[in-house]
C-alpha positions in Angstrom: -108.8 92.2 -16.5 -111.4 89.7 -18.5 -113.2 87.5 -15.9 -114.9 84.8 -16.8 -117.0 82.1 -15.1 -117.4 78.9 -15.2 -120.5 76.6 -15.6 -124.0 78.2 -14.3 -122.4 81.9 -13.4 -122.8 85.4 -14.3 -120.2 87.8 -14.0 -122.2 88.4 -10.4 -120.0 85.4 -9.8 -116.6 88.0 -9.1 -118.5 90.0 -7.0 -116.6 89.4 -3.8 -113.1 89.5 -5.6 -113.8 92.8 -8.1 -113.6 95.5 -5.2 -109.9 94.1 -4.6 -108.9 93.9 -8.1 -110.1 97.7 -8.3 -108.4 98.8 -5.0 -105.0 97.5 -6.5 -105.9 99.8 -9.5 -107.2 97.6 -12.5 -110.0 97.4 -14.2 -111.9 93.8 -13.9 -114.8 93.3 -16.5 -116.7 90.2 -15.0 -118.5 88.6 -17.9 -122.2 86.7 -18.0 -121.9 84.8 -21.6 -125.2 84.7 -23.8 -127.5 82.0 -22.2 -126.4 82.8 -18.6 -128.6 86.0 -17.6 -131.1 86.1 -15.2 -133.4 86.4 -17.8 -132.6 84.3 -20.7 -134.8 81.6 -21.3 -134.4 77.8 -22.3 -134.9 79.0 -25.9 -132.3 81.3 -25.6 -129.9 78.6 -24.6 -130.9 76.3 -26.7 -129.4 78.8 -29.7 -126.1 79.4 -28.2 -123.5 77.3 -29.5 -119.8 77.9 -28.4 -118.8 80.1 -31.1 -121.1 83.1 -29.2 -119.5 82.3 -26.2 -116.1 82.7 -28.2 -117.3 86.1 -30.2 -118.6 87.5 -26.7 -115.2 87.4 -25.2 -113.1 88.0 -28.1 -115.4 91.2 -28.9 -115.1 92.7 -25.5 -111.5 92.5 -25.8 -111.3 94.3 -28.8 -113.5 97.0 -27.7 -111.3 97.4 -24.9 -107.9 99.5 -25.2 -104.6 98.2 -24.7 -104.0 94.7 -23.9 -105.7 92.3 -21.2 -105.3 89.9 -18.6 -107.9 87.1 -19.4 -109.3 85.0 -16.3 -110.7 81.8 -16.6 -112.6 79.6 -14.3 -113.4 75.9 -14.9 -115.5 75.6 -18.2 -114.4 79.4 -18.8 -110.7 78.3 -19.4 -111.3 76.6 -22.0 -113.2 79.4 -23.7 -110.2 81.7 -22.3 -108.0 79.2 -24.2 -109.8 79.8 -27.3 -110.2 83.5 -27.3 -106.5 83.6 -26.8 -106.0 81.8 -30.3 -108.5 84.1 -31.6 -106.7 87.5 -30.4 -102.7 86.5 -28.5 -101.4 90.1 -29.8 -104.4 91.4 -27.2 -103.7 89.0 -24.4 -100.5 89.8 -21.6 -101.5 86.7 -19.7 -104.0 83.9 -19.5 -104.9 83.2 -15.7 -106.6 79.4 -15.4 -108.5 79.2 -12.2 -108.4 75.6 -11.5 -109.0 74.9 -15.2 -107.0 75.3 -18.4 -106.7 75.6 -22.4 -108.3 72.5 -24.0 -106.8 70.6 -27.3 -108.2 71.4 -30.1 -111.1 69.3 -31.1 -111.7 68.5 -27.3 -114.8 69.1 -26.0 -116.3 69.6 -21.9 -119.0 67.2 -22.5 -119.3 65.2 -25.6 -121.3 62.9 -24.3 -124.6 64.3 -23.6 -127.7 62.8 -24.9 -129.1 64.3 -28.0 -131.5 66.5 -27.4 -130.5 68.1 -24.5 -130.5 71.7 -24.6 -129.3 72.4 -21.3 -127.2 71.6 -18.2 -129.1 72.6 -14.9 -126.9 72.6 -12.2 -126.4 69.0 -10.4 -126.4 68.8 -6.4 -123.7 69.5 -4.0 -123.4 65.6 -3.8 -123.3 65.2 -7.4 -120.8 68.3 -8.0 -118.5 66.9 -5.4 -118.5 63.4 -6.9 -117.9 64.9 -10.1 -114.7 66.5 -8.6 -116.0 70.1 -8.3 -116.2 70.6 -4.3 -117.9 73.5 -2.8 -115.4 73.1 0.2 -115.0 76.7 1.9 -118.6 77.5 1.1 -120.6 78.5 3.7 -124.5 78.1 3.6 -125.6 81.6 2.8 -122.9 81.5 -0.2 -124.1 78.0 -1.3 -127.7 79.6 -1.1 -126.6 82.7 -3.1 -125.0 80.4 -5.4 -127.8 78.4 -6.0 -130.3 81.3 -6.2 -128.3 83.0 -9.1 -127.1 80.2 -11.1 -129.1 79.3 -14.3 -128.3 76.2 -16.5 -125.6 76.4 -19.1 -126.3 75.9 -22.9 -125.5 72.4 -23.9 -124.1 73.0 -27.6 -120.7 74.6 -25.5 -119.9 72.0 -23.5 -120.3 69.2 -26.5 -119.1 71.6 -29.3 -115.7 71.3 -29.7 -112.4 73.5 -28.8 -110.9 75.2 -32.4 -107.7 76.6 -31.5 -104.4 76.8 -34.0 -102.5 80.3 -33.7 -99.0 78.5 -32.5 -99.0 82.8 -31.2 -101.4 81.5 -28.4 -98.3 79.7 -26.8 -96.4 83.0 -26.8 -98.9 84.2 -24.5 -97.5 83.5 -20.6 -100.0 81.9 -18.1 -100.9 81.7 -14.2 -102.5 78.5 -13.5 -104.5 78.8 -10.0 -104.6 75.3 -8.7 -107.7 75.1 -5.7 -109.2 71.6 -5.7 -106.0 69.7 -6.7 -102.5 71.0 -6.2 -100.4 72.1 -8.7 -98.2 69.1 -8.6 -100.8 66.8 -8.9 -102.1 68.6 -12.1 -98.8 68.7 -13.5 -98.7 64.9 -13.2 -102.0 64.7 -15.4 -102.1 68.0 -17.3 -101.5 66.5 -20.6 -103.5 66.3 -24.3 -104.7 62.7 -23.6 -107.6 61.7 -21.0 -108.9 62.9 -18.2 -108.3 66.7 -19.1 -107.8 67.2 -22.6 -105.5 70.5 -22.1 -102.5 71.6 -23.9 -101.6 73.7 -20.3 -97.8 72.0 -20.1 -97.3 73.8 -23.7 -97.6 77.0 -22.4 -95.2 79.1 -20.0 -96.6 78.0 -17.0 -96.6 79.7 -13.7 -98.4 77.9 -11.0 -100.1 78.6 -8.0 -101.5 76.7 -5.2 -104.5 78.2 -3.2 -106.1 75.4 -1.5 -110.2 75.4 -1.4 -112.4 74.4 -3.0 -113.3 74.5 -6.6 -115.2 77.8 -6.4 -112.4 79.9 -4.8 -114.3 83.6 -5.9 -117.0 82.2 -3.0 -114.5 80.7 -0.5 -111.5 82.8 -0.5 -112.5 85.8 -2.7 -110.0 88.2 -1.0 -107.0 85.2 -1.1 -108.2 85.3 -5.2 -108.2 88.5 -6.1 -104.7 88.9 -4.5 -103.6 86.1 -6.3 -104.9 87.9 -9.8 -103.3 91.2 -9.0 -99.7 88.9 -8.3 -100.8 87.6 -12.0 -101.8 90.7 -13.4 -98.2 92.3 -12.1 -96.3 89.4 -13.5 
C-alpha cells in the first residue's frame, strides 16, 4: 500500500495509521515527494515541477512487486490520479482520502502569482476558511503538525493534471469522505468548477468517516481500518 500526503507532509504524516496497516498484514510505504523533506531547501522546491512528483510515485511502484493499493490524501489524489494513468496494470485500487482524480488539464492552484516558488502552510483560520478543517486535532497533534510541515513546491499545484489511459477507469476506487459527506460530494463531484475531478467516472465506492480534513491525525486508528476494508475489497 502507496501512501501519499497531501499539501506540507512527509510520509511521517501515516505514522499513527502505518502500525495498523502492518498488524492487518500489508505493507504501507508512506511517501515524502521531492521538495517535502526536512531538509530540502527553497531551491530545492523551487525545481520541482509536478512531473517529479509523478515519476517519484510511478517509480516506487514499479520497483515494487506485484500490484498496489495507491492512497491519496488531498493534493496527493490528484497525483494518485495521475500515477494511475501512468501505470493502471500496477494499481488494484485507488483510495481518495477526502480528495480525488483531477481532469486532465486541471490544475490545484492556477492562480498563484508568478514568482512564487512556494506554498508555506496558511493558519488554522485560514485552512478552515479554505475548507480544510483541522477538527479532531488536538493541540499536541496541531503542534506536531506544524513542527514537521515544510512548504510545498508551487510549479505542482499550478502545473496541470496530464491523464489519458481510458485503462485508468478500469481501476476500482474507495473514496474516504471526512470533511464533507459522501452525498454531498457526489452532488458536486463533477469535471466543471469547484473540484475539477473526473471521480463519478470511476467505480466508486464510498465511505463516510466524519472528521476533519486530516483524518491520519484525528482518527488514525478509524483510517487505517478503513484502508485495510479498501485494501480487502
Amino acid at each position: 500500500m502507496v501512501l501519499v500526503p497531501g499539501f506540507w507532509l512527509g510520509g511521517w504524516a501515516w505514522d499513527d495509521v502505518v502500525p495498523a496497516l502492518r498488524d492487518a498484514g500489508l505493507v504501507p510505504h508512506p511517501v515524502t515527494l521531492p521538495g517535502l523533506g526536512p531538509d530540502d531547501t527553497r531551491e530545492d522546491r523551487a525545481a520541482v515541477t509536478r512531473a517529479d512528483h509523478v515519476g517519484a510515485v510511478v517509480g516506487l511502484v514499479e520497483g515494487l512487486e506485484g500490484r498496489v493499493v495507491l492512497v491519496g490524501h488531498s493534493g496527493g489524489g490528484a497525483l494518485v490520479g495521475e500515477v494511475v494513468d501512468r501505470v493502471p496494470g500496477r494499481v488494484d485500487r485507488a483510495v481518495y482520502l477526502d480528495s480525488g482524480p483531477l481532469v486532465d488539464g486541471a490544475a490545484l492552484n492556477p492562480g498563484l502569482p508568478d514568482g512564487v516558488t512556494e506554498i508555506a502552510l496558511p493558519s488554522w483560520d485560514e485552512l478552515a476558511a479554505q475548507g480544510s478543517s483541522i477538527d479532531g486535532i488536538d493541540d499536541a497533534g496541531l503542534a506536531r503538525f506544524r513542527g514537521h510541515a515544510r512548504p510545498h513546491p508551487a510549479r505542482v499545484a499550478t502545473e496541470p493534471v496530464h491523464v489519458s489511459d481510458p485503462a485508468r477507469f478500469d481501476v476500482p476506487v474507495t473514496a474516504i469522505c471526512t470533511s464533507i459527506s459522501a452525498e454531498q460530494l457526489q452532488a458536486v463531484a463533477g469535471p466543471g468548477a469547484p473540484f475539477h475531478t473526473e471521480l463519478l467516472d470511476h467505480d466508486v465506492t464510498w465511505v463516510d468517516l466524519p472528521t476533519g480534513h486530516w483524518a491520519m491525525f484525528s482518527r488514525p486508528a478509524d483510517l487505517a481500518a478503513t484502508l485495510v476494508e479498501a485494501a480487502r475489497a
